[in-house]
C-alpha positions as CSV (number, residue, x, y, z in Angstrom):
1,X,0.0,0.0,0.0
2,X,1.2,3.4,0.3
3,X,1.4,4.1,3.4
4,X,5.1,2.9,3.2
5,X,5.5,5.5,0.3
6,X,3.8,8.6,1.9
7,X,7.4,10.7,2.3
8,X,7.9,9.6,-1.1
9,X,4.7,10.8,-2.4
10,X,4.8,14.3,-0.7
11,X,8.2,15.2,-2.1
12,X,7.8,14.1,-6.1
13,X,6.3,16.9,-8.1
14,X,3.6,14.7,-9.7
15,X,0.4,13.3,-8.0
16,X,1.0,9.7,-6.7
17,X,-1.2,6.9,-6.4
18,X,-0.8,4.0,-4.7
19,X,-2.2,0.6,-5.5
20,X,-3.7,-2.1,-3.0
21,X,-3.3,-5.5,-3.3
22,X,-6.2,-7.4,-4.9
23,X,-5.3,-9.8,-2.2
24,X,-6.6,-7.4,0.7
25,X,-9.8,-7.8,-0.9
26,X,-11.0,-10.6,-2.7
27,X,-10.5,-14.2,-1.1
28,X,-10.6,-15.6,-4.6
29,X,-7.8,-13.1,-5.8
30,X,-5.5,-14.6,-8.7
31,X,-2.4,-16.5,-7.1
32,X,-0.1,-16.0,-10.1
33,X,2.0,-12.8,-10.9
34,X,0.8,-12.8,-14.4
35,X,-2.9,-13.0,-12.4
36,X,-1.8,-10.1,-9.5
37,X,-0.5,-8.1,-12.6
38,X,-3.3,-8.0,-14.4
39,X,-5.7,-6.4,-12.0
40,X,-3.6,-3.2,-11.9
41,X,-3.5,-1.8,-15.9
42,X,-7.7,-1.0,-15.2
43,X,-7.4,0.6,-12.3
44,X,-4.6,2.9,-13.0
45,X,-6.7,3.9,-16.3
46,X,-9.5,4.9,-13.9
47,X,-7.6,7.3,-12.7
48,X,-5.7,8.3,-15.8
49,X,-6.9,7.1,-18.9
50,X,-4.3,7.9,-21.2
51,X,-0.5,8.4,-20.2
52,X,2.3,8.8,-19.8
53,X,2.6,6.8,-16.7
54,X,5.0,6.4,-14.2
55,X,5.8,3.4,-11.6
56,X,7.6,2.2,-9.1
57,X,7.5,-0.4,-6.7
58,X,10.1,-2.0,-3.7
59,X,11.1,-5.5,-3.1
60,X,8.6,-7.9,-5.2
61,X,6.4,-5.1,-5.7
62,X,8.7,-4.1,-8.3
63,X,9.0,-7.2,-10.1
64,X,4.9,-6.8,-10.1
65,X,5.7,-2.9,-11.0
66,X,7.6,-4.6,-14.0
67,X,5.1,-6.3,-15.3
68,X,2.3,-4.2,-14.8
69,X,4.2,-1.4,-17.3
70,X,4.6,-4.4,-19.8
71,X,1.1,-5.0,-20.2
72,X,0.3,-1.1,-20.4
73,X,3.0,-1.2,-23.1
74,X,0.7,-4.0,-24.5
75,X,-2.6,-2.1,-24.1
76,X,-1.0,1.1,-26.2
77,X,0.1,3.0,-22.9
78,X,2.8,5.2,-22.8
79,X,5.1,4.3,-19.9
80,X,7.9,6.8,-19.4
81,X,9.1,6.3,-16.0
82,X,9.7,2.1,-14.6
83,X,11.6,2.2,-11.0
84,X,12.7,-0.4,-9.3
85,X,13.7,-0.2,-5.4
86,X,16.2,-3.4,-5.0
87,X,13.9,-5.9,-6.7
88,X,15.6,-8.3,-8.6
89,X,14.5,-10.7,-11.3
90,X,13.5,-14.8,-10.7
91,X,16.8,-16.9,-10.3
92,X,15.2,-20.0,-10.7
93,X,13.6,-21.2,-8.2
94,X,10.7,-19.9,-6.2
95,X,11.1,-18.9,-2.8
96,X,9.8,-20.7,0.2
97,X,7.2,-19.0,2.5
98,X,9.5,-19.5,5.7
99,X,12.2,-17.8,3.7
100,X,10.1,-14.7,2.8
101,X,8.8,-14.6,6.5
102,X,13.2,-14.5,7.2
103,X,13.7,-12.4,4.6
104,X,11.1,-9.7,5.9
105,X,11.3,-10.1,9.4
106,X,15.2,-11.4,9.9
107,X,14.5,-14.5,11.4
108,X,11.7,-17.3,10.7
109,X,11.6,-18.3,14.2
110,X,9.0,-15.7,15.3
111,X,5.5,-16.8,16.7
112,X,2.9,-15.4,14.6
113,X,1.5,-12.9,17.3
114,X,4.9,-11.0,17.0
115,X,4.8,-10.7,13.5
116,X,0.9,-9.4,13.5
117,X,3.0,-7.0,15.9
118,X,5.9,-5.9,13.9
119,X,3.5,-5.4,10.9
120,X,1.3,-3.0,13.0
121,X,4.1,-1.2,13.5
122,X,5.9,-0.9,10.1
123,X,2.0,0.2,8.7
124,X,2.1,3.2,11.2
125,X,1.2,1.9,14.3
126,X,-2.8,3.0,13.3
127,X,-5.9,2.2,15.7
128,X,-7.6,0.8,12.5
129,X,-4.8,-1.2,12.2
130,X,-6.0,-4.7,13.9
131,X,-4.4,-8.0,14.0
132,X,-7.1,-8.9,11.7
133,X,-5.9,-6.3,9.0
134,X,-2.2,-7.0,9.9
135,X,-2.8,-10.5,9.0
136,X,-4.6,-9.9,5.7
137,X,-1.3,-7.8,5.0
138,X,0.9,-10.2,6.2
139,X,-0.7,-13.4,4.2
140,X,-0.8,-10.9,1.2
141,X,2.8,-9.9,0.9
142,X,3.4,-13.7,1.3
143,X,1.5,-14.6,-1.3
144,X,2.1,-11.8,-3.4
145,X,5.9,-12.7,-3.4
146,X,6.3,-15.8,-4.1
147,X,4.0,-15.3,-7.5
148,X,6.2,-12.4,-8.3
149,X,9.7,-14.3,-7.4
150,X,8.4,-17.2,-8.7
151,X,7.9,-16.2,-12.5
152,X,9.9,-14.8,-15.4
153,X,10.1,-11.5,-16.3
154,X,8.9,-10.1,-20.0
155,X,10.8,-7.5,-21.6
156,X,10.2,-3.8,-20.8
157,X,10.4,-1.3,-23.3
158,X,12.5,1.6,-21.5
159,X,14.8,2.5,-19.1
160,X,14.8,1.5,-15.7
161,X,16.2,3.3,-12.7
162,X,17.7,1.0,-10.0
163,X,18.3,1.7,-6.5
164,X,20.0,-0.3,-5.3
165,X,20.4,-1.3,-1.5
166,X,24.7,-1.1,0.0
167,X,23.6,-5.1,1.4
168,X,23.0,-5.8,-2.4
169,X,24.1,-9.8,-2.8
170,X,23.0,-9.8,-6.3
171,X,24.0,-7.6,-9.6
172,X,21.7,-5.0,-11.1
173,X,22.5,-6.3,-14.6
174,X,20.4,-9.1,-13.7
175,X,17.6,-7.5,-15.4
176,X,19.5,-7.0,-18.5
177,X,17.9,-9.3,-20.4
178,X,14.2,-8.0,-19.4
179,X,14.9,-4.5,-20.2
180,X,15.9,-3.2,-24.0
181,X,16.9,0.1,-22.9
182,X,19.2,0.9,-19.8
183,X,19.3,0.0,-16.2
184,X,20.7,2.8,-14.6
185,X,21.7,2.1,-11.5
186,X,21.6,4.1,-7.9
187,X,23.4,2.9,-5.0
188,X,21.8,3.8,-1.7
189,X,23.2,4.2,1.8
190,X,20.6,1.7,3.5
191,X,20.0,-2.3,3.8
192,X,17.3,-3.5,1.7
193,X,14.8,-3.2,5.0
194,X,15.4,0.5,5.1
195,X,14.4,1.4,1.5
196,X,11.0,2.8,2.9
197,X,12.8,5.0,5.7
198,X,11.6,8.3,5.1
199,X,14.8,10.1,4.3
200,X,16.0,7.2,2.4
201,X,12.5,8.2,0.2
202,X,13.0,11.8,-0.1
203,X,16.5,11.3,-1.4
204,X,14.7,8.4,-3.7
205,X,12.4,11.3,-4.7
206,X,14.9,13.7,-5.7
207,X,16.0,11.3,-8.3
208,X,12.8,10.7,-9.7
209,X,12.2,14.6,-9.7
210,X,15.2,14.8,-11.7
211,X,14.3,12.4,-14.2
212,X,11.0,13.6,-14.6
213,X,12.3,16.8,-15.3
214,X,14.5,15.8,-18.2
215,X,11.8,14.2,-19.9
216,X,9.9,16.5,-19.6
217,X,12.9,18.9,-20.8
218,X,13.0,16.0,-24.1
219,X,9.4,17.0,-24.9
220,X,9.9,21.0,-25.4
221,X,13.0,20.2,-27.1
């Protein structure tokens, strides 16, 4: 969601949507990231029918970001703007959930009461926020990435801009072969858990500020 993305959101010089996992609310929801993508291409028309459109998404929710811009690219959309917040493509083999649950919360060996906890927390600590809406959360990021980890990416017409996290095990160039323009790559001062700190975002922002501006610098030229 975007609550993770708020400092991000205030600081770019565009409006910024953010967009909810179909998970949250149906039950029947696909369970494939060709499925999870999808569901996004319509409701980011209702908003803005016609482009250009910009996206960006951390972790697996870039990998889903990735995919999502390929089928607007399908559907005629003009996609000027694909960021990726240290996601990195499938390696072969799909990730187990006790892994994820490590991956996200540093250790697997946590009862599921104190992960309900540490979710509440990371979505702002909210009254709204029960253990009953930290669970739908939880099960949905679960869910959500091992589709998107699990499966292939297509090839994205663009450039991509990369940030890439300083506890980086794996190579940007990775996506390489899924991207026919350039990844350009932007190393930042936090692990991959910090990506959503807020000044980590609004140096993330200042980025994408400046690349929006050059586009749109291309486009009077």
């Amino acid at each position: 969601g975007g609550i993770s993305y708020r400092t991000c959101a205030c600081t770019i010089r565009k409006a910024v949507y953010g967009l909810q996992s179909q998970d949250l609310r149906d039950p029947d929801a696909p369970d494939t990231a060709a499925g999870k993508a999808a569901y996004f291409p319509a409701r980011i028309r209702e908003v803005r029918p016609c482009g250009p459109y910009r996206l960006l998404g951390w972790s697996a929710g870039g990998n889903l970001a990735h995919e999502v811009a390929v089928r607007l690219q399908e559907q005629g959309g003009d996609v000027d703007l694909l960021v990726l917040l240290d996601s990195y493509p499938h390696t072969g083999r799909t990730p187990s959930r006790e892994e994820i649950i490590a991956d996200a919360f540093g250790t697997a060996a946590l009862e599921r009461s104190e992960m309900l906890t540490a979710v509440r927390a990371e979505l702002g600590g909210h009254r709204w926020i029960t253990d009953e809406v930290a669970a739908a959360v939880l099960d949905s990021y679960v869910t959500s990435t091992r589709a998107v980890l699990g499966a292939t990416p297509r090839e994205y017409r663009g450039d991509v801009h990369f940030f890439q996290a300083r506890s980086a095990e794996r190579p940007a160039r990775l996506w390489d072969s899924h991207v026919d323009g350039r990844v350009v790559v932007h190393p930042v001062a936090c692990d991959h858990a910090d990506m959503s700190r807020s000044d980590v975002l609004g140096g993330i922002a200042a980025v994408i500020n400046e690349a929006i501006s050059g586009e749109q610098e291309g486009e009077r030229a």
